[in-house]
C-alpha positions as CSV (number, residue, x, y, z in Angstrom):
1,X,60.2,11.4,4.3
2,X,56.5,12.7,3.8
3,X,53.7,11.0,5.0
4,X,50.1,12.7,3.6
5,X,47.9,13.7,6.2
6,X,44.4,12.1,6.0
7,X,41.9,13.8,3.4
8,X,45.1,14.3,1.3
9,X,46.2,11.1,0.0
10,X,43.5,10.8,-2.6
11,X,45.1,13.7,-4.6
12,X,47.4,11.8,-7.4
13,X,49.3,14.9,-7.5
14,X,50.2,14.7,-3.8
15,X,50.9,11.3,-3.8
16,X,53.2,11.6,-6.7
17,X,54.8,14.6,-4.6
18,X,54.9,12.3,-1.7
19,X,56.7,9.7,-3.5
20,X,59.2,11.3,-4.6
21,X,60.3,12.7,-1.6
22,X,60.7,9.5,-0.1
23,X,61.9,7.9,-2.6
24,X,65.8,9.6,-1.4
25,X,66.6,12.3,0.4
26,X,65.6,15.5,-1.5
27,X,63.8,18.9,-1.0
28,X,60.4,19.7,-2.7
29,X,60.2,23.0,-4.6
30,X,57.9,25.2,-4.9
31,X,57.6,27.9,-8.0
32,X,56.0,31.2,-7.2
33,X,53.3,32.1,-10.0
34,X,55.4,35.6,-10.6
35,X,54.5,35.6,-14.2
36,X,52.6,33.4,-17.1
37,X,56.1,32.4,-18.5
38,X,57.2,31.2,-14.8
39,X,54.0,28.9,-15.0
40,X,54.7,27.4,-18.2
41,X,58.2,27.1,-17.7
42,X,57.7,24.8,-14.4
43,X,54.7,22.4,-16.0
44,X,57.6,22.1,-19.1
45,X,59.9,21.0,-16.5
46,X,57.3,18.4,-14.7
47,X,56.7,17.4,-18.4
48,X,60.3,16.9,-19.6
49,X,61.7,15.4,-16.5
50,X,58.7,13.5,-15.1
51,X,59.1,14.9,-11.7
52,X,56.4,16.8,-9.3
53,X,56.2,20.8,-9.0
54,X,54.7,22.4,-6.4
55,X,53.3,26.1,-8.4
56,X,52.4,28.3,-5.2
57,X,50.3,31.7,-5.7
58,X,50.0,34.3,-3.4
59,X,46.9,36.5,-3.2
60,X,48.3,39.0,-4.8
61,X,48.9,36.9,-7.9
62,X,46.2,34.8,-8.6
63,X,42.6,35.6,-6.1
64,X,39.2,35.1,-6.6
65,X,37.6,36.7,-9.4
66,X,35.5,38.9,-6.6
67,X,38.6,40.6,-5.8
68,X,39.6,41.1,-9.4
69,X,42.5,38.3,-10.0
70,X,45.7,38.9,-9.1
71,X,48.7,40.7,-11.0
72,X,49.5,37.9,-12.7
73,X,47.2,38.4,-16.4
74,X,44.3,39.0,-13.8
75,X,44.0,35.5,-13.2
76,X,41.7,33.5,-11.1
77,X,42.1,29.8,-9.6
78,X,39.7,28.0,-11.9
79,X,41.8,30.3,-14.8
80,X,45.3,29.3,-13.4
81,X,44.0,25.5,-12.8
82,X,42.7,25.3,-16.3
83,X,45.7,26.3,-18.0
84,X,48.1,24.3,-15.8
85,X,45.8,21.2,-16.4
86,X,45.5,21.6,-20.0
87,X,49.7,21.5,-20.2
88,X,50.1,18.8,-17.3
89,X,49.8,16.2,-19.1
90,X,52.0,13.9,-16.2
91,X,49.6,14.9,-13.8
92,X,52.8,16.4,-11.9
93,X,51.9,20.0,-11.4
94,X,50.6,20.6,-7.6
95,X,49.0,24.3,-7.2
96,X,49.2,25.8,-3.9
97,X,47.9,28.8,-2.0
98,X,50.7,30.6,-1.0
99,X,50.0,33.0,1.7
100,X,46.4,32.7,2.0
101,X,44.6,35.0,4.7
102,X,43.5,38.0,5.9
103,X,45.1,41.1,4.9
104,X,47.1,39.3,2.0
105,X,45.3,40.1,-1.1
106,X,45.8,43.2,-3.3
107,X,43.0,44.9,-0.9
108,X,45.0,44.5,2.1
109,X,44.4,48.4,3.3
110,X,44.9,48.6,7.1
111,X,42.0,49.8,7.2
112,X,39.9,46.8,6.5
113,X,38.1,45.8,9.8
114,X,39.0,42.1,10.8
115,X,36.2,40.5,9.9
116,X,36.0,42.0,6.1
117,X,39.6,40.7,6.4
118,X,38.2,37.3,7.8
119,X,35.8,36.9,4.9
120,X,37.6,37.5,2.0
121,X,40.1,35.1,3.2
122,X,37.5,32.7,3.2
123,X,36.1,33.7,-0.1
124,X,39.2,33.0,-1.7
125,X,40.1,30.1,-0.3
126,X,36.6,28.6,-1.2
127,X,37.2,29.9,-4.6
128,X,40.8,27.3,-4.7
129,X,39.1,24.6,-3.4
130,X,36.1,24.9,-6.2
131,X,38.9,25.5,-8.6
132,X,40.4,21.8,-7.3
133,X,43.7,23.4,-5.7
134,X,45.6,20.7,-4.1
135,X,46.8,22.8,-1.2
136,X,46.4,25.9,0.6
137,X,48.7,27.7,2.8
138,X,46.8,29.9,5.8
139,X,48.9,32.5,6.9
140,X,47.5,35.0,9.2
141,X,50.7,36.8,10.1
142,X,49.6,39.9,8.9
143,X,47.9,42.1,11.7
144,X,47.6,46.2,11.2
145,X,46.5,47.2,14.2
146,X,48.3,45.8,17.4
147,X,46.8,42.8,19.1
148,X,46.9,39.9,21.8
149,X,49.7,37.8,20.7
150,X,47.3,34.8,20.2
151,X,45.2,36.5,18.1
152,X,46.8,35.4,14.8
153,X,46.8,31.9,15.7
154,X,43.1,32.0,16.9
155,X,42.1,32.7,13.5
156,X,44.5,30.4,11.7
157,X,42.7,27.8,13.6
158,X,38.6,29.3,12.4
159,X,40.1,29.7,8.8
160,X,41.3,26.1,9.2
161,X,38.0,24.1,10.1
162,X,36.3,26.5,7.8
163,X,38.0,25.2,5.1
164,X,38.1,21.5,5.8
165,X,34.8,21.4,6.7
166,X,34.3,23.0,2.7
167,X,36.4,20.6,1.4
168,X,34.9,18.2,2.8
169,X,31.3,19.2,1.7
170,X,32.4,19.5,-1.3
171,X,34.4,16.4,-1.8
172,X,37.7,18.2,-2.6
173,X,41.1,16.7,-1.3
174,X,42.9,18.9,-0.2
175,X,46.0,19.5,2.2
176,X,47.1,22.4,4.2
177,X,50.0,24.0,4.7
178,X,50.0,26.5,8.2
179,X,52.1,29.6,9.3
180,X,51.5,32.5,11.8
181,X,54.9,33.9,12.0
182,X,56.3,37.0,10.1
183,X,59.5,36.0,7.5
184,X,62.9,37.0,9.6
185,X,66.5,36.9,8.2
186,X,67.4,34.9,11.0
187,X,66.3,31.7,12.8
188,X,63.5,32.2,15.7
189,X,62.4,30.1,18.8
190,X,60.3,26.8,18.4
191,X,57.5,28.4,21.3
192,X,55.5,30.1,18.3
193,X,55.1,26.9,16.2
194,X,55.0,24.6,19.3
195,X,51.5,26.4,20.3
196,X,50.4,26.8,16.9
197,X,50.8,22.8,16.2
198,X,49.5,22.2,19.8
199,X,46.5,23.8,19.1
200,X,46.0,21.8,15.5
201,X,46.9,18.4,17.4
202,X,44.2,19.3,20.1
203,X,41.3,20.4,17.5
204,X,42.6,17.1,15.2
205,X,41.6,15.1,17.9
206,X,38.3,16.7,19.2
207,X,37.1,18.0,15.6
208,X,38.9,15.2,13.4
209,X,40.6,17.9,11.3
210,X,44.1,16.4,9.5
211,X,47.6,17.1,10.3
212,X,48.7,20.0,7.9
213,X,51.1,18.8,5.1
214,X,53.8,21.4,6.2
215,X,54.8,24.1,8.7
216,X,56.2,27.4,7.8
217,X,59.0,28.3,10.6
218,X,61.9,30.5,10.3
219,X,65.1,29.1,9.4
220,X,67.6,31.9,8.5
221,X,66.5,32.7,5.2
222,X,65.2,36.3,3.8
223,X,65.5,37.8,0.0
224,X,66.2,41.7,-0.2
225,X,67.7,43.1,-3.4
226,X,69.2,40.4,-5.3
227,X,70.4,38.4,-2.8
228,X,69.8,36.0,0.6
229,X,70.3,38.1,3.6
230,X,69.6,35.4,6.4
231,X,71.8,33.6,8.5
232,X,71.7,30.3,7.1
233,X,74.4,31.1,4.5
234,X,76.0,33.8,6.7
235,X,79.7,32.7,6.8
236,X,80.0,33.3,10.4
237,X,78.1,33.4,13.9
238,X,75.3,35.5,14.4
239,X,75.5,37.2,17.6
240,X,72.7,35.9,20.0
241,X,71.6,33.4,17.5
242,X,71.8,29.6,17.6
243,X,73.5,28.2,14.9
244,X,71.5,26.6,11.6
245,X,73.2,23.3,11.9
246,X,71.8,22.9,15.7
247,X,68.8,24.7,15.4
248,X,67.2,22.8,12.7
249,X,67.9,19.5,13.9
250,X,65.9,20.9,17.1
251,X,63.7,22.6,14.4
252,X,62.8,18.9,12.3
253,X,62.2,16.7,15.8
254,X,59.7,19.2,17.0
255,X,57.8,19.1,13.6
256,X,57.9,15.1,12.7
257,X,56.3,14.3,16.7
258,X,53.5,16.4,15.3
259,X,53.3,14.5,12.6
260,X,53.8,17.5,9.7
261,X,56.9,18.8,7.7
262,X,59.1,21.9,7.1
263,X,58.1,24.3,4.3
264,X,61.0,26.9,3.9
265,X,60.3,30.2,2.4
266,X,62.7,32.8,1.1
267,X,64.7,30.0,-0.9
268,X,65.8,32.2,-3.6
269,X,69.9,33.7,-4.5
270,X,71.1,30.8,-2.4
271,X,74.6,29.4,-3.4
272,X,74.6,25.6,-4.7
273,X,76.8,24.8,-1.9
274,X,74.1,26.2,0.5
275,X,70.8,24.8,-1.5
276,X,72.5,20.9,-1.7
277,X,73.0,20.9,2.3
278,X,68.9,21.4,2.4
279,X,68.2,17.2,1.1
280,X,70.7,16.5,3.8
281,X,69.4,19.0,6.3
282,X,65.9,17.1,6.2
283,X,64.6,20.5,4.5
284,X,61.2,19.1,2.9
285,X,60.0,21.4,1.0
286,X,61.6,25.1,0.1
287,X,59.7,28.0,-2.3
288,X,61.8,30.3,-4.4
289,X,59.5,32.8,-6.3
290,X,61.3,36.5,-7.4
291,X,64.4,34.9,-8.2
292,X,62.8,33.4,-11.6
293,X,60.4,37.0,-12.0
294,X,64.3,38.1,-12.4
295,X,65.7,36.2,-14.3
296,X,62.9,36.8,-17.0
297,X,63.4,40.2,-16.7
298,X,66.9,40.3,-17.2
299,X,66.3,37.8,-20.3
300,X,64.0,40.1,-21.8
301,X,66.8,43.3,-21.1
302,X,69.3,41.2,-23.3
303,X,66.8,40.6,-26.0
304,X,66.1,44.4,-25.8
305,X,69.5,45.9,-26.1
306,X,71.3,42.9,-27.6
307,X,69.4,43.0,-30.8
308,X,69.2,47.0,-31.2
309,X,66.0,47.8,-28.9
310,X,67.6,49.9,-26.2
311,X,64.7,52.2,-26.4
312,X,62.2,50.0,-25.6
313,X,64.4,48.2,-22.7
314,X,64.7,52.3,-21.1
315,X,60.8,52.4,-21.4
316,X,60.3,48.9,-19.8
317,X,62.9,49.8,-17.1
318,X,60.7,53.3,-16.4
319,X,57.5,51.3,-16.3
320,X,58.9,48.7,-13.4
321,X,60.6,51.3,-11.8
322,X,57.0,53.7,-11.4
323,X,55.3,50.8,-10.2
324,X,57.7,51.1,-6.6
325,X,57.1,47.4,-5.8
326,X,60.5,47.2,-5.7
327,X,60.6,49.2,-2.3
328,X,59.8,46.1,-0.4
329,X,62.9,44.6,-1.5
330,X,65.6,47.6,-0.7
331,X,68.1,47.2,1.9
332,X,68.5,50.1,4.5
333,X,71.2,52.2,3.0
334,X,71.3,50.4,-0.2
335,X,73.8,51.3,-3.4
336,X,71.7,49.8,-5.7
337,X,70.8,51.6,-8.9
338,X,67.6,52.9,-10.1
339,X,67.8,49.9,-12.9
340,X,68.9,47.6,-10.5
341,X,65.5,48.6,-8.8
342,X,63.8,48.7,-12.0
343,X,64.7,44.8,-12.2
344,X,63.5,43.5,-9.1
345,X,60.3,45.3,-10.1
346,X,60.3,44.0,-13.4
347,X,57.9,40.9,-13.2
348,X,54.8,43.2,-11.7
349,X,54.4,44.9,-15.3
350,X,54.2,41.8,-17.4
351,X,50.0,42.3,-17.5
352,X,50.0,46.0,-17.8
353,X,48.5,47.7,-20.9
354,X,51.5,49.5,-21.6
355,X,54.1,46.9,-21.7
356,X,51.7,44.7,-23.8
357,X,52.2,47.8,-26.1
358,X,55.7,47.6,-25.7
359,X,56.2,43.9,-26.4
360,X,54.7,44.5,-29.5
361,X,56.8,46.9,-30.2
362,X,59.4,44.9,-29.5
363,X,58.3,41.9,-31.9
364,X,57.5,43.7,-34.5
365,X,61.3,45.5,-34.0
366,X,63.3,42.3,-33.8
367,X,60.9,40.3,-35.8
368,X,60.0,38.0,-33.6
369,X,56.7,36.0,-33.1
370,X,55.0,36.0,-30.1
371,X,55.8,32.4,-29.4
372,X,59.9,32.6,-30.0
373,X,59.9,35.3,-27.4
374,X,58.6,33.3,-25.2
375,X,60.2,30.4,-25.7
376,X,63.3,32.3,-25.3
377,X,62.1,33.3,-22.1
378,X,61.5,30.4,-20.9
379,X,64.7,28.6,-21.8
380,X,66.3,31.1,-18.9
381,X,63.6,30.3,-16.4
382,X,63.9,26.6,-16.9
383,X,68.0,27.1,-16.3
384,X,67.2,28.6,-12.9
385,X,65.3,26.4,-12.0
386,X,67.1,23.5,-12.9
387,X,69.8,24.5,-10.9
388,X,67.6,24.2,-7.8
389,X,66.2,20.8,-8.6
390,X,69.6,20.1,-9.5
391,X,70.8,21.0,-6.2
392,X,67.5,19.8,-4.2
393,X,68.6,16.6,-5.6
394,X,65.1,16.1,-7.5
395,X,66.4,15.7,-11.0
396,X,70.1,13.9,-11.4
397,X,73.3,16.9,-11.3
């Protein structure tokens, strides 16, 4: 069950969200905005199935026009909102801040003195509420330099009123989803959220701040490579780690007596059998994002060298593979390939000048409009993530 959180429940699109959570035991997804195709693909979903989307953007995809957009087509949130509200005609689509704070844009240079850091945040977050966002995520995980322990939380909590208070000058609805704790493959102690929803409970009740939507805490779930490396679909015990199935029973009762709910992240490469236990887990809400920046890369590879364009899929492979963005996702001691790499990386280059030059190239080879390419595309998206709804139990198997 979801229950909205005040200042959220006169947002249609949360109460549609809301709704069809409780209406039977399902997870919520959540759609990272990897690519333009990714976007479109998930509002044709909402459309075609009448169900509610959560489309969640980090920093680094979409951000405030003063930071220069994201990677994503340069996009800003009033650009993202306007082209996600032209197509959502159901009024399904929810857009989220994914991984809002300091440190998390494409500026996020250790060197950047907190309070630069602190401001941009801010700037960006002001920029999703004025765009009409319906929820923002404050995540203020990332520290450079070492510091007190509490520090991160201390500053979830300023970027927190800061932000309600704008909303509510600015008559936004808004709700809020809260996190201070790196991603880990495996499932960490309830003391770090306990204090960190503690804290919100205590300023709720002196400032009058709401409840935030969901809570971001570690259940066993990390992406590297192509696959989930966490313990949550481990097939055995984890040395000196408590068991999934009694740690997130432990996990939901601490959440729902503050009120909130459980926003998993690092969703994607689960197995079916895994992803159908999360409805019955009490999993509310869970966000897959590279998983579908893959699969359009590999659809575009099998356009490339099934119809006689191996050229231009070796060029697209070289361009990923130069960006290295696909260094964050390497396991230690790793076999994979440098086209395996190539792949993961795939997604970052979609905007870049030189593969525009190359998808050209690439219509004008296989004689293809713009439009059939992408509706091609987008058919292999909307498989993946059917498969997740399917299995979240949000669309009939």
């Amino acid at each position: 069950m979801i229950a909205l959180p005040e200042g959220a429940e006169r947002n249609s699109r949360l109460t549609a969200l809301a709704a069809q959570a409780n209406a039977w035991p399902s997870t919520q997804i959540g759609v990272g905005v990897v690519s333009m195709n990714v976007v479109d693909a998930a509002v044709e979903v909402a459309q075609e199935h009448d169900v509610s989307i959560m489309l969640i953007a980090s920093r680094r995809q979409i951000d405030a026009a003063e930071y220069g957009g994201g990677y994503v087509e340069n996009l800003t949130p009033h650009g993202l909102a306007e082209r996600v509200r032209s197509r959502d005609q159901r009024n399904r689509v929810v857009l989220c801040r994914d991984h809002g704070g300091p440190w998390q844009g494409t500026r996020n240079s250790a060197d950047i003195p907190p309070e630069t850091a602190m401001q941009e945040a801010r700037t960006s977050f002001f920029a999703d509420l004025d765009a009409g966002w319906d929820l923002l995520h404050i995540d203020t995980c990332v520290c450079p330099s070492p510091t007190d322990p509490d520090v991160p939380k201390e500053r979830l909590l300023q970027l927190y009123e800061e932000c309600w208070e704008q909303a509510v000058a600015t008559d936004r609805s808004i709700a809020f989803e809260v996190g201070d704790e790196e991603q880990s493959s495996v499932t960490e102690g309830l003391e770090q959220p306990r204090k960190l929803l503690t804290a919100l409970a205590e300023r709720r009740e002196h400032l009058g701040t709401p409840a935030p939507l969901f809570v971001v805490v570690q259940t066993g779930t990390k992406v590297m490579e192509r696959r989930n490396v966490g313990s949550l679909s481990a097939p055995y015990r984890i040395d000196e780690q408590m068991p999934p199935t009694i740690h997130l029973p432990q996990l939901m009762a601490m959440i729902d007596a503050f009120g909130t709910h459980l926003r998993q992240h690092n969703t994607d490469y689960l197995p079916d059998e895994i992803l159908r236990w999360h409805p019955l887990l009490g999993i509310h809400a869970a966000n897959i994002a590279p998983e579908y920046g893959v699969e359009e890369s590999l659809g575009l590879l099998s356009i490339m060298e099934g119809r006689g364009a191996g050229d231009l899929a070796e060029r697209f492979l070289a361009l990923a593979y130069d960006t290295r963005k696909w260094e964050k996702w390497e396991l230690d001691g790793s076999d994979a390939t440098d086209r395996d790499r190539a792949i993961w990386a795939g997604h970052y280059v979609f905007s870049d000048p030189e593969f525009l030059r190359l998808r050209a190239d690439l219509l004008q080879r296989v004689q293809m409009t713009s439009r059939e390419l992408d509706v091609a595309l987008r058919r292999r998206i909307k498989a993946c993530l059917l498969r997740h709804l399917r299995a979240f139990r949000v669309v009939p198997a």
